[in-house]
C-alpha positions in Angstrom: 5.5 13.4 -30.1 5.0 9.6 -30.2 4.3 7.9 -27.2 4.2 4.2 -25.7 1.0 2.6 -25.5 1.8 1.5 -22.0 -1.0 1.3 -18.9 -1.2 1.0 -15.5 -3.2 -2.4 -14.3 -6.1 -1.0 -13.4 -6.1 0.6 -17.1 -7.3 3.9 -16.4 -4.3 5.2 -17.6 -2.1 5.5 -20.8 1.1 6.7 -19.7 2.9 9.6 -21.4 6.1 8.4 -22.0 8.1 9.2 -25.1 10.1 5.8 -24.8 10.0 2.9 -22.7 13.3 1.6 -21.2 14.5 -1.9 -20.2 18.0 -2.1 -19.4 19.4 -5.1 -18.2 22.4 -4.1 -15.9 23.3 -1.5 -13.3 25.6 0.2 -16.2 22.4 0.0 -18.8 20.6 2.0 -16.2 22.9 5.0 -15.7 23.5 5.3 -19.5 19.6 5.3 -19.5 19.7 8.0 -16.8 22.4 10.2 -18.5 20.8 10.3 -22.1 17.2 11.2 -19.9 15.5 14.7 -19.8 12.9 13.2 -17.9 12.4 9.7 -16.4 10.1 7.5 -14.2 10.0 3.6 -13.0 7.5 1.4 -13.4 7.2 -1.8 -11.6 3.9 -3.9 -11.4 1.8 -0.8 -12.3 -0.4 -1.2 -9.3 -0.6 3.1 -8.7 -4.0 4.4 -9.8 -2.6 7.8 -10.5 0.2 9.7 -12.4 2.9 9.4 -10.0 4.9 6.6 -12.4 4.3 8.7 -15.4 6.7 11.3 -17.3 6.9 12.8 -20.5 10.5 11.8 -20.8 11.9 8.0 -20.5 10.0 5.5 -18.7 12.1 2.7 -16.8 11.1 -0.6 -16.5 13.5 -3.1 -14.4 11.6 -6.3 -15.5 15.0 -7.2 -17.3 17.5 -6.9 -14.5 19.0 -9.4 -12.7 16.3 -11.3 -10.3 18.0 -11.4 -6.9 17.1 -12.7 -3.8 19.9 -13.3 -1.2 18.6 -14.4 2.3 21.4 -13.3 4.9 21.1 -13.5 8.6 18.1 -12.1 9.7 17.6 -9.8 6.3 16.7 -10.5 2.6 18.1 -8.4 -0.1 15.7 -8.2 -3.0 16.0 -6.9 -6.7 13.5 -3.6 -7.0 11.1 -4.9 -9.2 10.8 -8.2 -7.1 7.0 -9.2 -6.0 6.2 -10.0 -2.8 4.9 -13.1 -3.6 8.0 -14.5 -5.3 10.0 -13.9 -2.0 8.1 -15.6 0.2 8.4 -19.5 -0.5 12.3 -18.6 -0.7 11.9 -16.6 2.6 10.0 -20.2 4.1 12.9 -22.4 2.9 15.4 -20.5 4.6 13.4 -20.4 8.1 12.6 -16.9 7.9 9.5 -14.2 7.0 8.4 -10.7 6.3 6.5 -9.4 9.6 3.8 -8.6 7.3 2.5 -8.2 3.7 -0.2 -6.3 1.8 -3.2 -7.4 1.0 -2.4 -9.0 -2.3 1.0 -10.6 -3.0 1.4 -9.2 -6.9 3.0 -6.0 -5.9 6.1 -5.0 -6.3 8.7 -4.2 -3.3 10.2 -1.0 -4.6 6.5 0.8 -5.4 5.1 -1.0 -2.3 8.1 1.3 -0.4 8.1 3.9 -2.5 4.4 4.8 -1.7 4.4 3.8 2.0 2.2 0.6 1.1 0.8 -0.9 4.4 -0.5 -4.3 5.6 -3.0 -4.1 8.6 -1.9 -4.8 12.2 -2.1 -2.7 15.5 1.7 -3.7 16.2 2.7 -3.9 12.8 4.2 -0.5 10.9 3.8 -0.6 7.0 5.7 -2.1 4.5 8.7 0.5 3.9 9.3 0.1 7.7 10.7 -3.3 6.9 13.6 -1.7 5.1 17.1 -1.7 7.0 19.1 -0.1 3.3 18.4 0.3 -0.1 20.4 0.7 -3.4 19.6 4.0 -5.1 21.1 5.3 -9.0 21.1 8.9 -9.0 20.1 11.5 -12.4 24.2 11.3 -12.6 24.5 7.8 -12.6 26.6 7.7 -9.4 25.1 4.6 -7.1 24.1 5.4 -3.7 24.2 2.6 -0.6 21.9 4.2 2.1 21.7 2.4 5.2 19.0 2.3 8.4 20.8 4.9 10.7 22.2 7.4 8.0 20.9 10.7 8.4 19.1 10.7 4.4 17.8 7.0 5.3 14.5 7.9 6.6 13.5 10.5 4.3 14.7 8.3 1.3 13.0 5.3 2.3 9.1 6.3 1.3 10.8 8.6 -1.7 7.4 9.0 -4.4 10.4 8.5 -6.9 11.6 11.2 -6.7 15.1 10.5 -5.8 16.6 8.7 -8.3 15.9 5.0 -9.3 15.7 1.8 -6.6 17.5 -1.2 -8.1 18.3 -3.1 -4.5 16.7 -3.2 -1.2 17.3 -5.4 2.1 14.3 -5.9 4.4 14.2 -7.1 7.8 13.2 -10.7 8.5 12.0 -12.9 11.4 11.9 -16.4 12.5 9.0 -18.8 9.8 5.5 -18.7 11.5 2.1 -19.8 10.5 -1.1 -17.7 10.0 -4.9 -19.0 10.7 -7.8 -16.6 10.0 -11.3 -16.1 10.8 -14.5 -14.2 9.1 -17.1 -13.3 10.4 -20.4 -11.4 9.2 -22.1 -8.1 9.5 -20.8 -7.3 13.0 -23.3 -3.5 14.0 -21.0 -0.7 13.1 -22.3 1.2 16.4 -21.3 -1.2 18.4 -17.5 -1.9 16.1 -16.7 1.8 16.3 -17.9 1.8 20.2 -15.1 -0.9 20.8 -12.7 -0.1 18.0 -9.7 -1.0 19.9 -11.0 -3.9 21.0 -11.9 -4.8 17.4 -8.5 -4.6 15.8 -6.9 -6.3 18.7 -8.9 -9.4 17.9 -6.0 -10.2 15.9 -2.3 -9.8 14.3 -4.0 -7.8 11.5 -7.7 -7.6 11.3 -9.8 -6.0 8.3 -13.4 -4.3 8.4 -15.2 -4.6 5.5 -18.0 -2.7 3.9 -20.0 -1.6 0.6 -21.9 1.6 2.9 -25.1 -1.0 1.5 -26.2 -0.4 5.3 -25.5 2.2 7.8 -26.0 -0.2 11.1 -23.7 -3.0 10.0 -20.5 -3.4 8.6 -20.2 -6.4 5.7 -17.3 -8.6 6.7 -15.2 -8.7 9.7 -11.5 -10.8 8.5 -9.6 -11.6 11.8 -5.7 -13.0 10.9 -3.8 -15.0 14.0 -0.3 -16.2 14.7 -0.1 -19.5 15.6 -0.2 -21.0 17.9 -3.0 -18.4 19.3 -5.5 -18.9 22.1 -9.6 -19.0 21.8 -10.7 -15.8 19.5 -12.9 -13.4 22.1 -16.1 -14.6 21.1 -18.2 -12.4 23.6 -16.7 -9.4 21.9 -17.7 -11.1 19.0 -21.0 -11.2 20.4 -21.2 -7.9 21.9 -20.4 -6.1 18.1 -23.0 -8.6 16.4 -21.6 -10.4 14.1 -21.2 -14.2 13.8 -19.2 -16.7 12.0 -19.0 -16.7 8.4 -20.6 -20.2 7.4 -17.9 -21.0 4.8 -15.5 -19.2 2.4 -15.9 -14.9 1.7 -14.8 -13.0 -0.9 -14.7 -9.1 0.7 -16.5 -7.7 -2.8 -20.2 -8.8 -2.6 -21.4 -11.0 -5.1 -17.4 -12.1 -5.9 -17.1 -16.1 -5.7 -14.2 -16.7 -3.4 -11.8 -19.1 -5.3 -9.0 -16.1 -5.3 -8.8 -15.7 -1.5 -6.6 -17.0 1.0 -7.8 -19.7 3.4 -10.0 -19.0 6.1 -12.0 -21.1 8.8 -8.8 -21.4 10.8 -7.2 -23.4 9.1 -2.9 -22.2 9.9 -0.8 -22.0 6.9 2.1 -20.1 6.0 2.4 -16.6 6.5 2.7 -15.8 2.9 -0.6 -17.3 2.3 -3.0 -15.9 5.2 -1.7 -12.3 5.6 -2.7 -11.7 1.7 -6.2 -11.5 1.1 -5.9 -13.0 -2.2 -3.7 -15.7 -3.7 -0.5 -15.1 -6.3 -2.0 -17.2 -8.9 -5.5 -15.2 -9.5 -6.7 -11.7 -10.3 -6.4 -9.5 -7.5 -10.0 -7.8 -6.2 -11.9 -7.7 -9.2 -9.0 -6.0 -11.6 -11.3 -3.2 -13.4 -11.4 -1.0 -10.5 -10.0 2.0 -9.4 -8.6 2.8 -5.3 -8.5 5.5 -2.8 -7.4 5.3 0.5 -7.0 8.2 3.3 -4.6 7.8 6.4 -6.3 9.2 9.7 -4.8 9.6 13.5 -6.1 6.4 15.0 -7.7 8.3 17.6 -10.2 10.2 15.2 -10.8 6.9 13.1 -14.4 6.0 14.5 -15.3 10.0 14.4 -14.6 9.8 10.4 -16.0 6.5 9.4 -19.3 7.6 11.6 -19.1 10.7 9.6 -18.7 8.7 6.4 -22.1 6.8 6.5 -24.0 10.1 6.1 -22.5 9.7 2.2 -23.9 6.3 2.4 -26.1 6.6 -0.6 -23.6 8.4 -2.9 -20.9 5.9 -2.0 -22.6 2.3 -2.0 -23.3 2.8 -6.3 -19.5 3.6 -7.3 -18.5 1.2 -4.5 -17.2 -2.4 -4.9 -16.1 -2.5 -1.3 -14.2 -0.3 1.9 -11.9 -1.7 3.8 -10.5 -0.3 7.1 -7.1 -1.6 8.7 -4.5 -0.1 11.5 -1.0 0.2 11.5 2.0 1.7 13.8 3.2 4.5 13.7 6.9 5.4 12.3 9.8 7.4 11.6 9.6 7.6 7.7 9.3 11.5 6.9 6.4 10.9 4.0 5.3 8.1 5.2 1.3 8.5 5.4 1.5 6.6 8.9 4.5 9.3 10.0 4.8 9.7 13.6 1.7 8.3 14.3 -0.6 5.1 14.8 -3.5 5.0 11.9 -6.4 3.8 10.6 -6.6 3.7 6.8 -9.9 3.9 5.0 -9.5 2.6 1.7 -12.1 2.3 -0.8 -12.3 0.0 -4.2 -14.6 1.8 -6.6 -16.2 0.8 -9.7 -13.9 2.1 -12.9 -16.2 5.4 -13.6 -13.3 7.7 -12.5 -14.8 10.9 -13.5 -18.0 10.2 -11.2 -15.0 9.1 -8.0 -13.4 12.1 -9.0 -16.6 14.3 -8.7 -17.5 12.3 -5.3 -14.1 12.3 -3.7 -14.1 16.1 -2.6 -17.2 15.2 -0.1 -15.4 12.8 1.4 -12.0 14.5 1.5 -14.2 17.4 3.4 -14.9 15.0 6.0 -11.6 13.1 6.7 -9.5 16.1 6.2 -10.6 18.3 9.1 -9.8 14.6 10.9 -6.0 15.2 10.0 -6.0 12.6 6.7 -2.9 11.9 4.8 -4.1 10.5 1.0 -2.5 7.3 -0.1 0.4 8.4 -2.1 -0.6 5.7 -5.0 -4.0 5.9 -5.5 -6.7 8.3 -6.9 -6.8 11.3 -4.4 -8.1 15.3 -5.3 -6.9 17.2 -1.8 -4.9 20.2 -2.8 -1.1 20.1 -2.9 -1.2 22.8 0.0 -3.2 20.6 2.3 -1.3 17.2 1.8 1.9 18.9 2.1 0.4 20.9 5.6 0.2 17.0 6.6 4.1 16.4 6.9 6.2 18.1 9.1 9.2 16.9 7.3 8.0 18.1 3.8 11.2 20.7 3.2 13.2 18.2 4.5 12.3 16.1 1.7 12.6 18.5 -1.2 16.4 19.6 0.2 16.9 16.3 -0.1 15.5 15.9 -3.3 17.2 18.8 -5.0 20.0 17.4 -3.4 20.1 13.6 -5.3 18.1 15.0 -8.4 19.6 18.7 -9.0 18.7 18.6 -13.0 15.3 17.6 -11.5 14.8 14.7 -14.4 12.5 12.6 -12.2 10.1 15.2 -11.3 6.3 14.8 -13.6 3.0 16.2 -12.9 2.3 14.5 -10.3 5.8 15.9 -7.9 4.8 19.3 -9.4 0.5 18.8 -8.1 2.1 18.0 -4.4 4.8 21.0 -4.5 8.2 18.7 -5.1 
């Protein structure tokens, strides 16, 4: 069998793909899909596992039509659209995305796929944004699903499972500026004593932390509407920490020409909300990510818990960063039905040593009700992320529903019972 030399962008992985695919219209694609035994998408490569790959025909949409039609209050983007591209066309139409991740390079449709999140107590994650979606089935046939039809909210956050994403229409709100604050090694007994007051400092706020220390965290990254009142400094105060006396980058040691402004200086939303700017490397690029979900409410238990792995963490570490987001309807959504906290962690690229750690700390957030982020490097069992979702057979009628020849499903589908 000869296979494509393709890789994700972290390059840990070679995908397995007899052919690589690149049609250029909607009527490429279905002949694509009807000539496929197997098939997966791939959009800006950003998953850290298998859950793009296939042994079949691997789809790229890089040549497809670039659309991005601002309507009313939505936007309706091309799949394989980055964030970053639709932002400055968002701004010159008045308008904005309610949030974004933490780097702009990202692609919509795996964003959605994978229930990708931004940070924000009020804010849900980036697939709750979408209002319909265009979606080409195994057959060919194309699918207009729509926020209110009965398949919409388990199609939303889909894994790719269902078929192939070419279109989808997000919601949109008035322009508005963003000004953001650090601030350094706040005492993590005093953070996770106040933790609510702590990620209400702001719109989104981010806790850094490279487990270097078990009393405090690194980096404390507090993002603001504006026009916004005084920051709380005698919370500030009571957790430790103290203003950052120039530019961070959230990776110790990193020199901070690829992040977004701080010191309060209000720009647009497309450029504060993003850690890092469009135009450089994300994070450090050779790294690998996992990130685990948890009920708000046990968030503080399980990072307390966490710093007992302090010294078996802090060597594979670059850095940890914890952010919140609302809770909502999406059935595999990892924030489904309820507020969380997610715990995400940037390691060094030595997967088999993560791999080897990540079943200590899967035995500590999992008791604590975790859901593993669907696109990065996880090792819970199949059994236990499926016990997670209460909408799980839900999905897979729907799914043998849209995919009954069952050409999109890999190893990865098969690993999580789909």
């Amino acid at each position: 069998m000869t296979t494509t030399d393709e890789r994700n962008w972290a390059g840990n992985l070679v995908y397995r793909a007899e052919r690589l695919a690149a049609p250029k219209t909607q009527e490429e694609l279905s002949a694509v899909l009807a000539e496929a035994r197997r098939a997966s998408v791939i959009g800006t490569r950003h998953c850290f596992n298998d859950i793009a790959d296939t042994t079949g025909t691997l789809i790229s949409l890089a040549e497809m039509p670039r659309e991005i039609d601002v309507v009313g209050d939505a936007v309706r983007v091309s799949a394989g659209t980055r964030y970053g591209d639709i932002a400055p066309q968002l701004q010159r139409a008045g308008r904005a995305l309610g949030n974004l991740a933490s780097l702009p390079h990202i692609s919509v449709a795996g964003a959605v796929a994978t229930g990708t999140h931004g940070s924000g107590d009020r804010i849900a994650n980036l697939s709750a944004a979408v209002r319909a979606m265009t979606l080409v089935t195994a057959d060919g046939d194309v699918r207009e699903l729509r926020r209110g039809d009965d398949d919409f909210p388990g199609a939303v956050v889909h894994l790719g499972a269902l078929g192939v994403v070419t279109h989808l229409e997000l919601d949109t709100e008035p322009d508005y500026e963003v000004a953001q604050r650090v601030f350094d090694a706040p005492r993590w007994a005093d953070v996770l004593a106040r933790f609510d007051e702590v990620t209400a400092l702001g719109d989104s706020v981010s806790i850094f932390t490279a487990f270097e220390s078990t009393d405090v965290a690194r980096q404390l990254w507090v993002k603001r509407r504006v026009p916004h009142g005084e920051i709380d400094t005698a919370l500030i105060e009571r957790i430790g920490a103290r203003p950052a006396d120039g530019p961070r980058h959230p990776i110790p040691g990193v020199f901070p020409d690829a992040c977004s402004e701080q010191n309060d200086v209000p720009g647009p939303w497309f450029e504060r909300l993003p850690h890092f700017r469009l135009a450089f490397t994300p994070s450090v690029g050779e790294e690998l990510q996992s990130e685990y979900l948890l009920p708000r409410e046990r968030a503080a238990e399980a990072i307390d818990a966490l710093q007992t792995l302090s010294s078996s963490i802090a060597p594979l570490l670059h850095v940890c960063e914890i952010r919140t987001m609302k809770a909502d309807d999406l059935w595999l959504s990892p924030a489904h039905g309820r507020d969380s906290v997610g715990i995400h962690f940037t390691w060094h690229r030595d997967e088999p040593a993560v791999r080897e750690l990540l079943p200590r700390i899967e035995a500590i957030v999992a008791p604590l009700g975790a859901r593993p982020h669907w696109g990065k490097i996880f090792t819970m069992p199949g059994d236990e992320v499926r016990s997670r979702y209460d909408r799980w057979e839900d999905f897979r009628e729907l799914q043998q529903r849209l995919d009954p020849r069952g050409i999109f499903r890999n190893a990865y589908l098969e690993r999580v019972g789909l």
